[in-house]
N, C-alpha and C positions, 0 to 999 in steps of 0.2 A: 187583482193579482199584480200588476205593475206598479197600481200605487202603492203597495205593501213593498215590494222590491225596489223600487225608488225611496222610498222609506227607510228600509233594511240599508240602503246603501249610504244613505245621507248620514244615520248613525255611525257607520262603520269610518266612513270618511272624517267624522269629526271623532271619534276616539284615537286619530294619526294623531301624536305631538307635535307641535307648531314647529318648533325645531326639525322635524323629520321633512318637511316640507323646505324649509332653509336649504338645509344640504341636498335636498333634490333638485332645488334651483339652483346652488352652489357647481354641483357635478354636473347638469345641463348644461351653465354655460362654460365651464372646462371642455365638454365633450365638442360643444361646439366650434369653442377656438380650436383644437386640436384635430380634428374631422376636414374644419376649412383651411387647415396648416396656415392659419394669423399665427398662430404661435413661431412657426419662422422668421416673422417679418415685425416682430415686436420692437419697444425700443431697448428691451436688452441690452445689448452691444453701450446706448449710451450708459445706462446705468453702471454696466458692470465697466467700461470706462473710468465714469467719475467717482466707483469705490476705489478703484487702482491709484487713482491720484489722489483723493481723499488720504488713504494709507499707503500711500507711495512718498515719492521726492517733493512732491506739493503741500501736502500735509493741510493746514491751517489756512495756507495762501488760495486755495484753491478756487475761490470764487473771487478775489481780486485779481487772479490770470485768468480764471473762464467763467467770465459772468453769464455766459451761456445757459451753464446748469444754475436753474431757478428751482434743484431739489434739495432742500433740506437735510442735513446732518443724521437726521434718523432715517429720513428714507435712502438713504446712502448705506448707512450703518447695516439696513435689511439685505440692501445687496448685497454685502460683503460677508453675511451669513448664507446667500442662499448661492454665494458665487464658491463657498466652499465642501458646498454637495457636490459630491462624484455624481457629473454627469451632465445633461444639457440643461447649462443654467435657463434658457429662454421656456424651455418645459417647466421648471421647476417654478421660475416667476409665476407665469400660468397658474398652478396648481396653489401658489400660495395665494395670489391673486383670487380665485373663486375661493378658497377658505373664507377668506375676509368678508365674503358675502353675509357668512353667516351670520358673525355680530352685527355686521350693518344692519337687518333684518332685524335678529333679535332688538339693538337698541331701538329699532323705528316702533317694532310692534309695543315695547313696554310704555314708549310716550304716548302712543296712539291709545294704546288702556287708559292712561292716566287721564288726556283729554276726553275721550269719551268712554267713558264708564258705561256706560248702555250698549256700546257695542257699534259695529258699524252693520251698514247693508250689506250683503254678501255680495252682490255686485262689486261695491267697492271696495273692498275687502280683497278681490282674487286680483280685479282688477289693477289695483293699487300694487298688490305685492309681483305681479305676471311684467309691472311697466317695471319695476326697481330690477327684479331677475333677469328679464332680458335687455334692461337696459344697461346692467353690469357687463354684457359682452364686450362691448369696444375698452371698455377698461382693461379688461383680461385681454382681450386681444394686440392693446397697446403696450400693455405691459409696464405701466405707470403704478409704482408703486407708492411711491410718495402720494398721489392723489386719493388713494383708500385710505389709507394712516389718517391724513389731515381731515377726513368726511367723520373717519371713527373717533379722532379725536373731538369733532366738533359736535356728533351724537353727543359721548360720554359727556364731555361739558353741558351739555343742554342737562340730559337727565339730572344730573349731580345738582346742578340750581335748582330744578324740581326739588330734590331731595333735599332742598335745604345745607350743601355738603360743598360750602363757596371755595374751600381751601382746594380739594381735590379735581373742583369744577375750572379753578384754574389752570390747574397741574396740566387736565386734560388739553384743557385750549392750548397753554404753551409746547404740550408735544407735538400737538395737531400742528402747530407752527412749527417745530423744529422738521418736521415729516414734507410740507407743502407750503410755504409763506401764505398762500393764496386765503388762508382759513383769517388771515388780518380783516378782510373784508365782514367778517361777521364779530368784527369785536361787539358791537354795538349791544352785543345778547349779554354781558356780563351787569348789564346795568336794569338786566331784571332780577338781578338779587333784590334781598332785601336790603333798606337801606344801611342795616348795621353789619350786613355780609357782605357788601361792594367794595369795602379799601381791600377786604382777605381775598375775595376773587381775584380784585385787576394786582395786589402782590404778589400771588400766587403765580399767578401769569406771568409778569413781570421776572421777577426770580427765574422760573424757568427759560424763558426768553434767553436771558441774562446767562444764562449756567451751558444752555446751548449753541448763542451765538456770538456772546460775548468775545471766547476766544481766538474765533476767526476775526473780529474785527480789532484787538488787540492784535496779534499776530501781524494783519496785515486792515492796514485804513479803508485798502482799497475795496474791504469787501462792501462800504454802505455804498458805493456806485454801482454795483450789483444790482442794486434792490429798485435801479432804474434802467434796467437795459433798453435797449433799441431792437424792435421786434419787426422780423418780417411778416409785412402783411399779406394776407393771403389774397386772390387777385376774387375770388368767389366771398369779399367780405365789404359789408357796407362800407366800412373806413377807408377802404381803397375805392369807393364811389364816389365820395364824398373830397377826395385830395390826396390822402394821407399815403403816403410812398413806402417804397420798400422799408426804409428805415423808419418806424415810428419817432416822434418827439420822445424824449426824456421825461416830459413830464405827464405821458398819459397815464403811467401806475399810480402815481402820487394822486391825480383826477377823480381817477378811478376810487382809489379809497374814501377822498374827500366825498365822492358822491354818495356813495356805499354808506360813510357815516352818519352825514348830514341826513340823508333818509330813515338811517337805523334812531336816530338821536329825537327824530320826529315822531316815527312811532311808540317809541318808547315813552315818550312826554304826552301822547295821546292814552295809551294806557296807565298811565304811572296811578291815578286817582282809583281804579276801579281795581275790584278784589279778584279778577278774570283775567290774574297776570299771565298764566301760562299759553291763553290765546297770543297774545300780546305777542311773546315769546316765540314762538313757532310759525306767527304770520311774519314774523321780523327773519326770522330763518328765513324763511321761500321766500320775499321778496328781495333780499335780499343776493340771494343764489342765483334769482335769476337777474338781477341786473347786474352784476358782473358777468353775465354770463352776455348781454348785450352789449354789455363797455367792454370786453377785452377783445383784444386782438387776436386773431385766428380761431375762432370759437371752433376746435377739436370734438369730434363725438364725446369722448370721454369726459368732456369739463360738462358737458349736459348730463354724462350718469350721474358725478358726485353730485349734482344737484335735484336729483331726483325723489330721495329719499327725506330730503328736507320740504320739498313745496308737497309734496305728498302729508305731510307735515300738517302743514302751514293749512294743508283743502279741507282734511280733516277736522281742524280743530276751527276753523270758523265758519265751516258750513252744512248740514246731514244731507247732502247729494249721495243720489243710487248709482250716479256716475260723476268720478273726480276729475270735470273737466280740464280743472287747471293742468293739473299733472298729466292728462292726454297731452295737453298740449304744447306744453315744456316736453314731453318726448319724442316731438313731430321731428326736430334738427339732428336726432338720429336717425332716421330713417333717410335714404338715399333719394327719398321724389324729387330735391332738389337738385341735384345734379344733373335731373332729365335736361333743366330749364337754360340752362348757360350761366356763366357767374352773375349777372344785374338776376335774373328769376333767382340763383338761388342763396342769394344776400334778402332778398326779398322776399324769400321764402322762410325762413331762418328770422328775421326779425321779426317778420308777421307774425309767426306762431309764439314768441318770447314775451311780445308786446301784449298780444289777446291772454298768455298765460299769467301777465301781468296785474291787467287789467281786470281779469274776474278775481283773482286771488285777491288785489286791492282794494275793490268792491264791496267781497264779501269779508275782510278784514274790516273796514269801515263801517258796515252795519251792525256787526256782530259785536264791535267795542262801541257805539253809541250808548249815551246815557239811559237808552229804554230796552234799546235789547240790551246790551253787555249783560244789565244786572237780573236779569230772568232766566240767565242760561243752569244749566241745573249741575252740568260735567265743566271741565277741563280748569280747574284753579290749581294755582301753585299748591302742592300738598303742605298742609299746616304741620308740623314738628308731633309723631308720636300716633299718626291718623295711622289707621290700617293700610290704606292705600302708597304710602311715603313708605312705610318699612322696608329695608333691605330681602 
């Protein structure tokens, strides 16, 4: 009788549409932020700021006087839509904010089909989607809207190369940049086109780049000094143990990319030979997410969610664990344990768990593209032009 009704219920549960599940972790972490009044204490205020000056007296200049705001033109553009709803903009962030959950979800689940076609373990499965939903909270709660834009931007580019769709895969990437600069870090994913689809991607890119930032930097020169500000460091972060003062160097973003790149340009010349691009692809996502997330300065809960959904990615598709430890573990510098500890524990704490997420995802990247496994695996190729699987 029970295994009959445990039965009965397992069918009933899997006849929910995967979407209906989305927007129940969508409205979960709404209810949350909202319930814990973080919706109060969002950065609002800055956003709806730097739309005022945005379309205010500053116009175009506006990051050559406040190199401060390090948010993009379109996630600016969004506040300026949602700052014209009657009523409390920092609520209304919130709500748009957990919507976005939803395509983040949908675009993770459709690559996660594409890489494994057989399916995953249900373990990791709930698992996987339980860290991306409630590790959306501190997003919602911060009310960072440009850093959802630039994560959905940089889904849709992924998928779109899957799809063989380099023109629109650009387009993607370049709003993803216009939303959060921070999405530059993952250029390195365009040169898993193919090789007669890579000039269309990186122009596509380009173009948009060009068509959004172009005219702040005609406007005003001053905007490319922006794109180096000088960052206070947080006193609970390794860089401040290590020397690094209140005012960062100028030249750690530029580092920070160089690093980002030279890594991305590596792995991609490690898979370039074998027909298993899409692993390739998606370990290059996560490992990349997460070391910017070890190079930058003040590493914020929220720059751990947008990277969430990408090393969840990255687990998935180079390894069939019942449990995706990497992605436990890249969600550890959300959770507050560290603060028990004092800033040296929880710098310590925080890179411990980045390095180990690192480490096994780079691992199991490494084995899984070797010349004996890579070509045995039976899922996750770029979809071939016309397959059932690639169709829209």
């Amino acid at each position: 009788m029970q295994t009959s009704l445990r039965a009965r219920l397992h069918d009933d549960l899997r006849r929910v549409p995967a979407w209906a599940w989305d927007v129940v972790l969508a409205i979960t972490a709404l209810a949350m932020v909202v319930s814990s009044g973080a919706a109060t204490k969002t950065d609002w205020s800055y956003y709806d700021a730097g739309q005022r000056l945005l379309f205010g007296d500053d116009g175009l200049r506006i990051y050559a006087l406040h190199p401060v705001y390090q948010i993009g033109p379109l996630g600016l553009g969004l506040a300026k839509v949602i700052a014209a709803v009657p009523g409390d903009g920092r609520l209304w962030d919130a709500a748009v904010l957990s919507a976005l959950l939803v395509p983040v979800l949908a675009l993770t689940r459709r690559l996660v089909s594409i890489a494994r076609p057989e399916g995953l373990a249900t373990s990791t499965y709930v698992l996987g989607w339980l860290v991306i939903g409630f590790g959306w909270f501190p997003l919602v709660a911060i009310g960072q809207l440009g850093d959802a834009l630039a994560l959905l931007g940089a889904l849709g580019a992924m998928l779109l190369l899957v799809r063989h769709r380099p023109e629109l895969a650009g387009v993607a990437f370049g709003l993803g940049c216009a939303a959060k600069p921070w999405i530059l870090v993952l250029l390195p994913l365009l040169l898993f086109a193919r090789s007669r689809d890579l000039v269309r991607a990186a122009a596509a890119a380009a173009v948009v780049g060009v068509l959004t930032w172009g005219p702040f930097v005609l406007a005003a020169p001053g905007t490319l000094r922006a794109a180096r500000p000088t960052f206070f460091v947080p006193t609970n972060d390794w860089q401040r143990l290590v020397g690094v003062g209140d005012g960062a160097p100028s030249w750690w973003r530029t580092a920070q990319l160089l690093v980002c790149w030279g890594v991305g340009l590596a792995m991609w010349a490690r898979t370039r030979g074998e027909p298993d691009q899409l692993v390739g692809l998606l370990a290059t996502a996560g490992v990349l997410s997460l070391i910017r997330l070890l190079t930058d300065l003040g590493t914020w809960p929220y720059y751990v969610t947008v990277a969430l959904p990408l090393v969840l990615l990255a687990d998935v598709a180079t390894r069939a664990r019942r449990v995706p430890w990497p992605t436990l573990a890249a969600f550890l510098p959300i959770l507050a344990l560290g603060a028990l500890m004092g800033d040296v524990g929880e710098a310590a704490y925080r890179v411990l768990s980045l390095l180990v997420a690192i480490v096994l995802l780079g691992r199991a990247w490494w084995v899984t593209t070797s010349p004996v496994a890579g070509t045995g695996r039976g899922g996750g190729r770029i979809v071939p032009e016309g397959s059932a699987s690639g169709s829209p």
